[in-house]
Residue frames as a rotation matrix with the C-alpha (Angstrom) as fourth column:
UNK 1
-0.662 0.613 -0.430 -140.02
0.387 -0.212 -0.897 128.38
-0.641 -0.761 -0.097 77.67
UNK 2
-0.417 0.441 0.795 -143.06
0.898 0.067 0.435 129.34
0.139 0.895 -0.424 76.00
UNK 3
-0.988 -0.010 0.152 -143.89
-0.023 -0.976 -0.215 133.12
0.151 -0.216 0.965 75.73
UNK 4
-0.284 0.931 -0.227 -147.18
0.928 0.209 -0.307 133.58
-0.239 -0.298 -0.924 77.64
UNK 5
0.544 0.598 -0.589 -147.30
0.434 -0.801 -0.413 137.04
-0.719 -0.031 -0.695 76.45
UNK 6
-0.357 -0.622 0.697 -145.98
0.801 -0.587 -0.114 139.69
0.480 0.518 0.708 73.57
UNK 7
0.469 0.183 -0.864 -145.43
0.518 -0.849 0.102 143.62
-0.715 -0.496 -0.493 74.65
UNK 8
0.208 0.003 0.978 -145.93
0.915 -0.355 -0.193 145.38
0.347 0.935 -0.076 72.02
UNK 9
0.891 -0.182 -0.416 -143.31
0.135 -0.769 0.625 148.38
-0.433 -0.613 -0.660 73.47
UNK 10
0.370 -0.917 -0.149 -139.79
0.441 0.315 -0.840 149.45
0.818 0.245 0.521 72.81
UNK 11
0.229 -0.346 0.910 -139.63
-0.744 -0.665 -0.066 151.09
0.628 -0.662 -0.410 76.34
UNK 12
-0.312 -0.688 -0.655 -137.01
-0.182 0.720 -0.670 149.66
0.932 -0.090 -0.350 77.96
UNK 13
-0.758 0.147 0.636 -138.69
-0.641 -0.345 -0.685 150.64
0.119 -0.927 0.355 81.50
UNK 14
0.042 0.729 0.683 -141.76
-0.881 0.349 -0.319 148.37
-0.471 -0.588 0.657 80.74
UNK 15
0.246 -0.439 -0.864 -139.63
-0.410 0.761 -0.504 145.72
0.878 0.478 0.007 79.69
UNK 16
-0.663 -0.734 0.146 -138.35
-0.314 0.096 -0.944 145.91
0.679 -0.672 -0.294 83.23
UNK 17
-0.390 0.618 0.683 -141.38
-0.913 -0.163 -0.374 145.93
-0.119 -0.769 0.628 84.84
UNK 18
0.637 0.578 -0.510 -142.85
-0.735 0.654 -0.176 143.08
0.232 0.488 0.842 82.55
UNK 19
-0.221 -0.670 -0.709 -139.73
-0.149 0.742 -0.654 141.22
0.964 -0.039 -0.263 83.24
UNK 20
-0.760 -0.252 0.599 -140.32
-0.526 -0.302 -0.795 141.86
0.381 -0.919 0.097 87.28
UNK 21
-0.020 0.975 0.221 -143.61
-0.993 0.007 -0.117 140.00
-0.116 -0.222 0.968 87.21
UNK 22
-0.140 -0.331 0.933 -142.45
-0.461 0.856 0.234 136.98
-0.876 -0.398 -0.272 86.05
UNK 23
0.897 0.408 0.170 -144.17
-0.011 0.404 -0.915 136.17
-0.441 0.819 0.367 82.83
UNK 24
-0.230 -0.520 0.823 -142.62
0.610 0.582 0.538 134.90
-0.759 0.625 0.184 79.63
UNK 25
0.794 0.508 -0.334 -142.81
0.157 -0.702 -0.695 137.53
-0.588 0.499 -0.637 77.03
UNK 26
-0.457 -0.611 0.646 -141.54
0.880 -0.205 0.428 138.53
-0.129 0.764 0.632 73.76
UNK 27
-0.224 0.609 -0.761 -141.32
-0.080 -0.790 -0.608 142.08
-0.971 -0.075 0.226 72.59
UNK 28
0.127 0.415 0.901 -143.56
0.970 0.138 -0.201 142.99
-0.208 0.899 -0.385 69.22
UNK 29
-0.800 -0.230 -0.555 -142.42
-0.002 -0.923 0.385 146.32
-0.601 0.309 0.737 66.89
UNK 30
0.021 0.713 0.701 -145.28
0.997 0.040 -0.071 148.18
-0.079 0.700 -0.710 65.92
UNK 31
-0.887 -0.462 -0.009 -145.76
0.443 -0.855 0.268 151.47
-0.132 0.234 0.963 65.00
UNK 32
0.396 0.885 -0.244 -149.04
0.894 -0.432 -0.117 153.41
-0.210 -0.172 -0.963 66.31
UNK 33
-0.577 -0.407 0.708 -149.52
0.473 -0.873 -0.115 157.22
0.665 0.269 0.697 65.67
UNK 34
-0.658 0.072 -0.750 -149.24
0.685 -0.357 -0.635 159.10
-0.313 -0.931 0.186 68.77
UNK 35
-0.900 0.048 0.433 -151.78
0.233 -0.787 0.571 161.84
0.368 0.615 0.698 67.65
UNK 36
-0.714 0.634 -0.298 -154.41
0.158 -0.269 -0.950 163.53
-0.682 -0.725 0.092 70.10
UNK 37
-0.522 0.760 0.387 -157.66
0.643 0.053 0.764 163.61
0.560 0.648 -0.517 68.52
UNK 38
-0.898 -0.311 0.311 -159.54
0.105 -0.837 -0.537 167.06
0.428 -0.449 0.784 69.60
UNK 39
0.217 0.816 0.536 -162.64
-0.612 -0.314 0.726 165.73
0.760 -0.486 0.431 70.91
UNK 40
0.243 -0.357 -0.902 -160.68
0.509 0.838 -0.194 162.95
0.826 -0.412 0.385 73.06
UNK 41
0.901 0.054 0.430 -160.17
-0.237 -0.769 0.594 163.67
0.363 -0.637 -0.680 76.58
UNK 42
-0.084 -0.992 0.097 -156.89
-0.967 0.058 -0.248 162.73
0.240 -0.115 -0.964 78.24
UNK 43
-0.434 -0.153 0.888 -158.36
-0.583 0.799 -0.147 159.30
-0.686 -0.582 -0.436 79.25
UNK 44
0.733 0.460 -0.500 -159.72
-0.504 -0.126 -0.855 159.06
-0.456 0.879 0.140 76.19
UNK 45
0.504 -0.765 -0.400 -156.08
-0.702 -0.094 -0.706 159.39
0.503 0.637 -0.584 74.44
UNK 46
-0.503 -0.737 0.452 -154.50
-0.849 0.519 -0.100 157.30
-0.161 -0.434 -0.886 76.87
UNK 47
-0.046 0.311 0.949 -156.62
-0.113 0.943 -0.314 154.35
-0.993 -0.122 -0.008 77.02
UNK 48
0.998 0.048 -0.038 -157.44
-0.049 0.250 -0.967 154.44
-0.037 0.967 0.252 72.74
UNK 49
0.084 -0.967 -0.239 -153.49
-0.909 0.024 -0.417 154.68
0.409 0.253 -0.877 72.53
UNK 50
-0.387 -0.477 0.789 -153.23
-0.793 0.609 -0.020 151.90
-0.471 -0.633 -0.614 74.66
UNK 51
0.490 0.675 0.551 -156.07
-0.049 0.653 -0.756 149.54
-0.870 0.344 0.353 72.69
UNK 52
0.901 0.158 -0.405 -154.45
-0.402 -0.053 -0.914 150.54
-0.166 0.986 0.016 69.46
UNK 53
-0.377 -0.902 -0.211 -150.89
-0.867 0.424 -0.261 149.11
0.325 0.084 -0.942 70.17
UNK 54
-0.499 -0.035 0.866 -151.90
-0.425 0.881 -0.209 146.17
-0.755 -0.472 -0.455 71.88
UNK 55
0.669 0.619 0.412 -154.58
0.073 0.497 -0.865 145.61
-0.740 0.608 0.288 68.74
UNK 56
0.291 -0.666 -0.687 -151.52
-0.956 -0.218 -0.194 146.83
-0.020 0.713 -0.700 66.37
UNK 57
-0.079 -0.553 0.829 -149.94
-0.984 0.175 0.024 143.98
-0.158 -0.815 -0.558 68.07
UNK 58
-0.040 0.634 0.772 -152.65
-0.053 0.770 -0.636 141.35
-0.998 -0.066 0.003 67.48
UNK 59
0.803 0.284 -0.523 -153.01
-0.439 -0.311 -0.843 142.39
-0.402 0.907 -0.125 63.81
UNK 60
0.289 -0.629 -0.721 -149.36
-0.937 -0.030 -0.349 141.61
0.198 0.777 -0.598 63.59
UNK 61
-0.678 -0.111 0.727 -149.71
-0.209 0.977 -0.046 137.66
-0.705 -0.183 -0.685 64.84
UNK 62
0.322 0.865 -0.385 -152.35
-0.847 0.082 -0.525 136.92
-0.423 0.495 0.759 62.49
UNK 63
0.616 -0.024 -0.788 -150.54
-0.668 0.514 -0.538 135.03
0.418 0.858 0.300 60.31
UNK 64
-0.460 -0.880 -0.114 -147.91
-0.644 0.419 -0.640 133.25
0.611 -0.221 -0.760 62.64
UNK 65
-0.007 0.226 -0.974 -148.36
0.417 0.886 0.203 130.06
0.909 -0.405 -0.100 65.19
UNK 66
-0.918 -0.268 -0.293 -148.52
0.396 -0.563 -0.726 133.02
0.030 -0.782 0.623 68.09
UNK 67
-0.512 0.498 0.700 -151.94
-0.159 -0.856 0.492 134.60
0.844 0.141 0.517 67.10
UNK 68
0.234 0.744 -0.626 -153.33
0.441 0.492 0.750 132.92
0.866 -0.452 -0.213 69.94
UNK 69
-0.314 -0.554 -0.771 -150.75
0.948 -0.226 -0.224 134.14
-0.050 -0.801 0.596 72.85
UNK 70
0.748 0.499 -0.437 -152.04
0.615 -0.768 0.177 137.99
-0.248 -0.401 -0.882 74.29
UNK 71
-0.169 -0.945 0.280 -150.84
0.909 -0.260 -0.327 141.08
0.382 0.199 0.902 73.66
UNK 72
0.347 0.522 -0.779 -150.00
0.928 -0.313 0.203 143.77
-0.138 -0.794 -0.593 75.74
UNK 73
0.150 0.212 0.966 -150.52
0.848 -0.530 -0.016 147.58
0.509 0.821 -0.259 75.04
UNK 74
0.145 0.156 -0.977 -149.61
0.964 -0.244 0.104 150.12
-0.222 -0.957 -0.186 77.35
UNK 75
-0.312 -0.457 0.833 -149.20
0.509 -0.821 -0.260 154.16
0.802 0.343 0.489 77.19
UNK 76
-0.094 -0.453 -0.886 -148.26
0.995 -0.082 -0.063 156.79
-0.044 -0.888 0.459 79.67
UNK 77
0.139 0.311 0.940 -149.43
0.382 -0.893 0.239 160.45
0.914 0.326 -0.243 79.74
UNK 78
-0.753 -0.343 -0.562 -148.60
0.620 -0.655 -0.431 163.45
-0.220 -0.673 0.706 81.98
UNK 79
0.156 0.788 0.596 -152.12
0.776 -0.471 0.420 165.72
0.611 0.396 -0.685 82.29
UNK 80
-0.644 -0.543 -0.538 -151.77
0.753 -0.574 -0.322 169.49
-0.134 -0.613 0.779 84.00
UNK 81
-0.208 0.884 -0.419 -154.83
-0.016 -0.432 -0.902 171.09
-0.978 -0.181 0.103 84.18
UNK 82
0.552 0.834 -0.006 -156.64
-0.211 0.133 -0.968 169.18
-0.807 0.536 0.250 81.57
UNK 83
0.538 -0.410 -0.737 -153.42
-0.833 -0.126 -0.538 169.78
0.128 0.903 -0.409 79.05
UNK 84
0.870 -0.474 0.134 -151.71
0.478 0.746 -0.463 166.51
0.119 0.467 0.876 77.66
UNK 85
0.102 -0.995 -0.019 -147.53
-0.891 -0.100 0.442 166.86
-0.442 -0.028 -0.897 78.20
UNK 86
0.910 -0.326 0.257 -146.27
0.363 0.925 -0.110 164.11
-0.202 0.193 0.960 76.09
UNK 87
0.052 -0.994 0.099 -142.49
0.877 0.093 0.471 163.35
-0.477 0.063 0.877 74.97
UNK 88
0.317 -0.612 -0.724 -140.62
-0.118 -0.783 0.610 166.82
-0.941 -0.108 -0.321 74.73
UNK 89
0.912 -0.083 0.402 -139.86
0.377 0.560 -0.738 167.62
-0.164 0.824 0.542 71.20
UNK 90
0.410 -0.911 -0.033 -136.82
0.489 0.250 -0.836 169.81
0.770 0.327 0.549 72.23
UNK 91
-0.698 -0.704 0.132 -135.16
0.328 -0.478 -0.815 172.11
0.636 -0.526 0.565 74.90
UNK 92
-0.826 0.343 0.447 -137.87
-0.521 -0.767 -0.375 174.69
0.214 -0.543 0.812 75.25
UNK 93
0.428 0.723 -0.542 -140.89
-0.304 0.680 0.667 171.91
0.851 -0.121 0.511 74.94
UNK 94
-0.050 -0.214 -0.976 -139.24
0.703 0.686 -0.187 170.11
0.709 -0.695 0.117 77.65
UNK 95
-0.964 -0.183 0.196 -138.52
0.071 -0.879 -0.471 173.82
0.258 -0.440 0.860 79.68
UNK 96
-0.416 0.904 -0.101 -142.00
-0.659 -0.223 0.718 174.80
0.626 0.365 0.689 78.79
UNK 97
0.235 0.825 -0.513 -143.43
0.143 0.493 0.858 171.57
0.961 -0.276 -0.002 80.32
UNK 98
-0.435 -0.819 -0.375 -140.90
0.653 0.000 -0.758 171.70
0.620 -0.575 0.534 83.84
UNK 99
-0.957 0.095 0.276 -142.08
-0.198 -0.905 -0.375 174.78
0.214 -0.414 0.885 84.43
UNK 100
0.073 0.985 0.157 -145.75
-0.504 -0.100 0.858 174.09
0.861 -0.142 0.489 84.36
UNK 101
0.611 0.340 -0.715 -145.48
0.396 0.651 0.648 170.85
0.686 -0.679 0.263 86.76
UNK 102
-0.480 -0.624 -0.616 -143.11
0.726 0.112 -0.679 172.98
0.493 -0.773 0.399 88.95
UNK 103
-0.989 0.005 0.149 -144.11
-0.149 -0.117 -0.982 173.41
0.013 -0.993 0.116 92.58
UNK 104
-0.364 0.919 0.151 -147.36
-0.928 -0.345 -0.137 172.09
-0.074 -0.190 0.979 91.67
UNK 105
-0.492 0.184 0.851 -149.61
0.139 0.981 -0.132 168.65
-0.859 0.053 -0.509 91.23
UNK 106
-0.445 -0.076 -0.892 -150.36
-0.893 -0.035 0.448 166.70
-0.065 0.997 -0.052 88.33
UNK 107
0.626 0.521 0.581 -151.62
-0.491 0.842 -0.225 163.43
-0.606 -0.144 0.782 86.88
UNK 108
-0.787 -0.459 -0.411 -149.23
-0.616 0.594 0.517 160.59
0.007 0.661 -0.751 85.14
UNK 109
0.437 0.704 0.560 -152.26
-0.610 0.690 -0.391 158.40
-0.661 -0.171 0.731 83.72
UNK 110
-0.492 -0.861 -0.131 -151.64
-0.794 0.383 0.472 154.93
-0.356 0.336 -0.872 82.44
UNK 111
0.293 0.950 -0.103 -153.44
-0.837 0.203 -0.508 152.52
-0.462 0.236 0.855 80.60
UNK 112
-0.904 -0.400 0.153 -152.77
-0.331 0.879 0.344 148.69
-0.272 0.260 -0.927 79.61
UNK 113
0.328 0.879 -0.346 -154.35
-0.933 0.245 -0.262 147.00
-0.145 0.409 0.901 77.31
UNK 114
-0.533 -0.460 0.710 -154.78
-0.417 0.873 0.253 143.29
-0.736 -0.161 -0.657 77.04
UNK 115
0.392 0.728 -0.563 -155.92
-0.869 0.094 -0.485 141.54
-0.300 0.679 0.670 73.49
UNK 116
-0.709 -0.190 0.679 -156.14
0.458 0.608 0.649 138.56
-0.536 0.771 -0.344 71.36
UNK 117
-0.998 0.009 0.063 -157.95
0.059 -0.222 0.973 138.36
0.023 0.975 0.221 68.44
UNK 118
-0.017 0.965 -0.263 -161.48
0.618 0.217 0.756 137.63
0.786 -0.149 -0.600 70.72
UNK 119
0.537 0.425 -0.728 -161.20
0.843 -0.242 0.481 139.66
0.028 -0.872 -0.489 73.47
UNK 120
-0.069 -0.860 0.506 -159.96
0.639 -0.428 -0.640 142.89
0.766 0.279 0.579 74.58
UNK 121
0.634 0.328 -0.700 -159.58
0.713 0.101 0.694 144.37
0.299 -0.939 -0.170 78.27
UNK 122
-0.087 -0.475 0.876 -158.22
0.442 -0.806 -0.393 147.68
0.893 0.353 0.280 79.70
UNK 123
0.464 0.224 -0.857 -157.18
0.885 -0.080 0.458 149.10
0.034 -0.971 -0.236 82.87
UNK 124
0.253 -0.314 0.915 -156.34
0.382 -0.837 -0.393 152.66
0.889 0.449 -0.092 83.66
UNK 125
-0.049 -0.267 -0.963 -154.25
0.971 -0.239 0.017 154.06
-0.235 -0.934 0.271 86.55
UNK 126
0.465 -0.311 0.829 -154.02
0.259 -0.848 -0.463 157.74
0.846 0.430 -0.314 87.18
UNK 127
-0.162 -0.496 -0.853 -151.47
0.981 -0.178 -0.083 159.07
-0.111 -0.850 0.515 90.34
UNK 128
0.939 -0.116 0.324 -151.40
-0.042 -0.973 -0.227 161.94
0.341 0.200 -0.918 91.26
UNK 129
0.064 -0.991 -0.119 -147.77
0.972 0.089 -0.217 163.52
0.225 -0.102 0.969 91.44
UNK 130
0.999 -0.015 -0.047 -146.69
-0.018 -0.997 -0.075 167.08
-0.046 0.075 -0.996 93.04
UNK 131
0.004 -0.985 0.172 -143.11
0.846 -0.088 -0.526 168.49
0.534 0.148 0.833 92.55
UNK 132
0.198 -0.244 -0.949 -141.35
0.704 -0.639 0.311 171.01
-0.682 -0.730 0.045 94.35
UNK 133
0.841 -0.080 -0.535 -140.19
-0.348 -0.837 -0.423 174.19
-0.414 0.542 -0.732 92.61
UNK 134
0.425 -0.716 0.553 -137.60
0.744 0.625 0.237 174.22
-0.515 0.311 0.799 90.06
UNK 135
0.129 -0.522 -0.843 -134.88
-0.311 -0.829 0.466 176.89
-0.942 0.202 -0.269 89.28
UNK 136
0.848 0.234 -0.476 -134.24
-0.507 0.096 -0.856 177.13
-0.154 0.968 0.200 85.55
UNK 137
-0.099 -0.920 -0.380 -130.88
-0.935 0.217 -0.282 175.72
0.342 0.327 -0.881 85.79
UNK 138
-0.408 0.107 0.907 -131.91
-0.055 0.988 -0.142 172.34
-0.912 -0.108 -0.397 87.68
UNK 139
0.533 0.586 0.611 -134.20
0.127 0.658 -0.742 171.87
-0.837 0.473 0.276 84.50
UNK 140
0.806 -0.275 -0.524 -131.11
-0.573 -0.137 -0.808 172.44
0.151 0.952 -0.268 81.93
UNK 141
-0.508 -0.861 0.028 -128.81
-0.855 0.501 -0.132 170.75
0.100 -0.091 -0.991 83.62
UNK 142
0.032 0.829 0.558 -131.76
-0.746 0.392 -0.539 167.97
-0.665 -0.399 0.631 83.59
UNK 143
0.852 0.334 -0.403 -132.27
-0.392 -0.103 -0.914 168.37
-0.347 0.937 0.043 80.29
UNK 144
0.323 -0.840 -0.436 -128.09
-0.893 -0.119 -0.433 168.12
0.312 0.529 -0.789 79.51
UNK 145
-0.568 -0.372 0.734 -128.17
-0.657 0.742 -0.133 164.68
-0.495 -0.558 -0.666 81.14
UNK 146
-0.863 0.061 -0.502 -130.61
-0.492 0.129 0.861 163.32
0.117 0.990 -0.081 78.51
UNK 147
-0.921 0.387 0.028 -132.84
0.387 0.922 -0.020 161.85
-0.033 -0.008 -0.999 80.23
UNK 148
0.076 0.921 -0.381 -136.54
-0.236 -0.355 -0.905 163.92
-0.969 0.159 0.190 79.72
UNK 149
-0.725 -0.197 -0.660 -135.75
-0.614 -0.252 0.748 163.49
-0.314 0.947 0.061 76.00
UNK 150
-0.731 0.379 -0.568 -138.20
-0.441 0.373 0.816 160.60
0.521 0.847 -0.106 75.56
UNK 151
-0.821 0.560 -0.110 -140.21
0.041 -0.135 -0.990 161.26
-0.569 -0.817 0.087 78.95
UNK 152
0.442 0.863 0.243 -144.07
0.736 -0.504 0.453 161.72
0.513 -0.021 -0.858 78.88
UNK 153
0.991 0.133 -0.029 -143.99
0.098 -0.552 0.828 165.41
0.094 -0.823 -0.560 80.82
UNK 154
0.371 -0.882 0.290 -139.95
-0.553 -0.461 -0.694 165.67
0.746 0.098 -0.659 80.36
UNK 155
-0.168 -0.611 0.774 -139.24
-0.980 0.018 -0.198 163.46
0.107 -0.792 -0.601 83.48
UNK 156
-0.023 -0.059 -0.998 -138.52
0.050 0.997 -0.060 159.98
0.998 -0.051 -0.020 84.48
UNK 157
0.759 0.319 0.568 -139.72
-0.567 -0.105 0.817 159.12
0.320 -0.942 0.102 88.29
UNK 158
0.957 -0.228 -0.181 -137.64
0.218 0.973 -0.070 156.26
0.192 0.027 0.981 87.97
UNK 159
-0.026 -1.000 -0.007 -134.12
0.980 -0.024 -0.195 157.82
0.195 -0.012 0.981 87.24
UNK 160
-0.856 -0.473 -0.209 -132.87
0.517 -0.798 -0.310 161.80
-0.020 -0.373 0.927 88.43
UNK 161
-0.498 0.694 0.520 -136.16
-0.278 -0.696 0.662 163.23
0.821 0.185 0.540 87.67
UNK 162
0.188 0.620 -0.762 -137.63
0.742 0.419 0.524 161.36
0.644 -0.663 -0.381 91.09
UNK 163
-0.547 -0.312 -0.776 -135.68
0.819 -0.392 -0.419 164.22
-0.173 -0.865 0.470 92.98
UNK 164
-0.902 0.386 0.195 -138.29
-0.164 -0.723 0.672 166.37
0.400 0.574 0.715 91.50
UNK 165
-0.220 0.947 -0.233 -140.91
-0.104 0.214 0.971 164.81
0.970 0.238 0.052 93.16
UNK 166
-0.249 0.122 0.961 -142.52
-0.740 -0.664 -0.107 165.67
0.625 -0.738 0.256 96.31
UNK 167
-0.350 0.582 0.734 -145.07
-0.229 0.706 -0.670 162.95
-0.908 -0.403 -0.114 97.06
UNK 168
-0.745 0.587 -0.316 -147.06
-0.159 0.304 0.939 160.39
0.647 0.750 -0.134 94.80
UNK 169
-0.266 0.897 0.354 -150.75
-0.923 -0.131 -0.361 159.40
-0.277 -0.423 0.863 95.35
UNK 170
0.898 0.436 0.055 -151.33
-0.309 0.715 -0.627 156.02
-0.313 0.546 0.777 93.84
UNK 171
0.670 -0.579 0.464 -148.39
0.272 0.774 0.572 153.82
-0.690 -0.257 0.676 91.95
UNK 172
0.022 -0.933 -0.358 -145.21
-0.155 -0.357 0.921 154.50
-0.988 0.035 -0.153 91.49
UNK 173
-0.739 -0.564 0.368 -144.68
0.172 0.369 0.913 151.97
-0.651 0.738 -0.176 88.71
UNK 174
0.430 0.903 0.029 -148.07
0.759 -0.343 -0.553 153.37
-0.489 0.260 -0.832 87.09
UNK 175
0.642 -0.242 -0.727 -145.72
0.048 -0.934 0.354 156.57
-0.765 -0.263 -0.588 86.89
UNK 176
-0.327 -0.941 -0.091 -142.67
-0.357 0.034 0.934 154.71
-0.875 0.337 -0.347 85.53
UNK 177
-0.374 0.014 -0.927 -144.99
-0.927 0.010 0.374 153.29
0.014 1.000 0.009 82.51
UNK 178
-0.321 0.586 -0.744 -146.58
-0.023 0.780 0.625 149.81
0.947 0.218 -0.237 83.71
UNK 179
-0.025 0.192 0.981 -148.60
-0.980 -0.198 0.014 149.35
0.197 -0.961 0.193 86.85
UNK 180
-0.820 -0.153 -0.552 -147.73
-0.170 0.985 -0.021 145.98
0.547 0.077 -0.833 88.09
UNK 181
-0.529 0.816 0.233 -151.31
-0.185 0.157 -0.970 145.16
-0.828 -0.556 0.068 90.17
UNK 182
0.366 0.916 -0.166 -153.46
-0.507 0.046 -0.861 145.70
-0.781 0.399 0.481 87.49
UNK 183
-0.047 -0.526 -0.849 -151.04
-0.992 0.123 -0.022 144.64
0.116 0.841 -0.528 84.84
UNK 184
-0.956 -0.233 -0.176 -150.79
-0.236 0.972 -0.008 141.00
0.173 0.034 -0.984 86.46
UNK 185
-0.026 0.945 0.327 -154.97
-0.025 0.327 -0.945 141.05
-0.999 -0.033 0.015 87.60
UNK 186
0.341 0.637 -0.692 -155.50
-0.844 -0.117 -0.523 141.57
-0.414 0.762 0.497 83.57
UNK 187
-0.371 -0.709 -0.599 -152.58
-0.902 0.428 0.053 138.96
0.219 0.560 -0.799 82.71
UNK 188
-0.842 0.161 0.515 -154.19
-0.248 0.733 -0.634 136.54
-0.479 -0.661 -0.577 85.23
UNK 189
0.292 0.941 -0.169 -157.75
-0.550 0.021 -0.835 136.97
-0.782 0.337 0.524 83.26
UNK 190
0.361 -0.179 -0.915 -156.17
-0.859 0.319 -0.401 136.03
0.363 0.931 -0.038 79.48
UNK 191
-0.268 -0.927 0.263 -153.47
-0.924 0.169 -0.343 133.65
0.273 -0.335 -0.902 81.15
């Protein structure tokens, strides 16, 4: 089968999702640097994070019999009044965020990018999300189950961290790290 796309990710979650659409896809290792820039707002950071893998991506077909075949760029951000929550760097970071989004609402924004070497196209979800309260021991015994460790915001909607969540506004799988709608309207444009 011929790969109608590369996903330039190692998250296994939007492997799943990418796989759930149907397409043909290979993944591409690249290696962007996560690093907020202080005049960037949060949609800023998310969408440039998202252009720069997918263009990371493209940079690295250049030379092969693929440069022609899209690549897709995606990144995920937790925003809480105005402040960026990315991946937890240990206990209290992860504590630290928990607490903020508990018993209150947030944003999980998400951004896919779609490139070749001519073109380059971007969509941005943002959900809101509210959580219920959380006692300090649900968020260590969270924590002792590994999964916030490599979370935007310390939590996964997807896997024990969903019982944390009250209501969404907008899309789930936006939440979990690819929004399939827009993800297949942009695939459908290159494609």
């Amino acid at each position: 089968m011929t790969t109608q796309v590369f996903l330039a990710s190692g998250s296994p979650r939007r492997k799943e999702l990418l796989t759930q659409l149907g397409y043909q896809f290979e993944l591409l290792s690249i290696d962007v640097e996560e690093v907020h820039q202080s005049h960037e707002t949060p949609l800023m950071y998310v969408e440039r994070l998202s252009k720069d893998k997918a263009q990371a991506g493209v940079r690295a077909l250049e030379r092969t019999k693929n440069k022609h075949v899209p690549v897709l760029g995606s990144d995920t951000i937790v925003v809480i009044d105005g402040v960026i929550l990315e991946k937890p760097k240990d206990f209290e970071d992860a504590k630290r965020m928990l607490l903020a989004l508990s018993g209150r609402q947030h944003q999980v924004m998400t951004a896919v990018t779609l490139a070749t070497s001519d073109d380059i196209r971007t969509k941005t979800v943002i959900t809101q999300v509210w959580f219920r309260t959380l006692s300090e021991q649900e968020i260590e015994q969270y924590w002792e189950s590994g999964e916030p460790c490599d979370k935007a915001g310390s939590y996964g909607i997807q896997g024990s961290g969903g019982r944390f969540v009250s209501r969404i506004d907008g899309s789930y799988h936006a939440v979990m790290g690819l929004p399939l709608m827009e993800t297949d309207q942009l695939l459908h444009q290159f494609l």
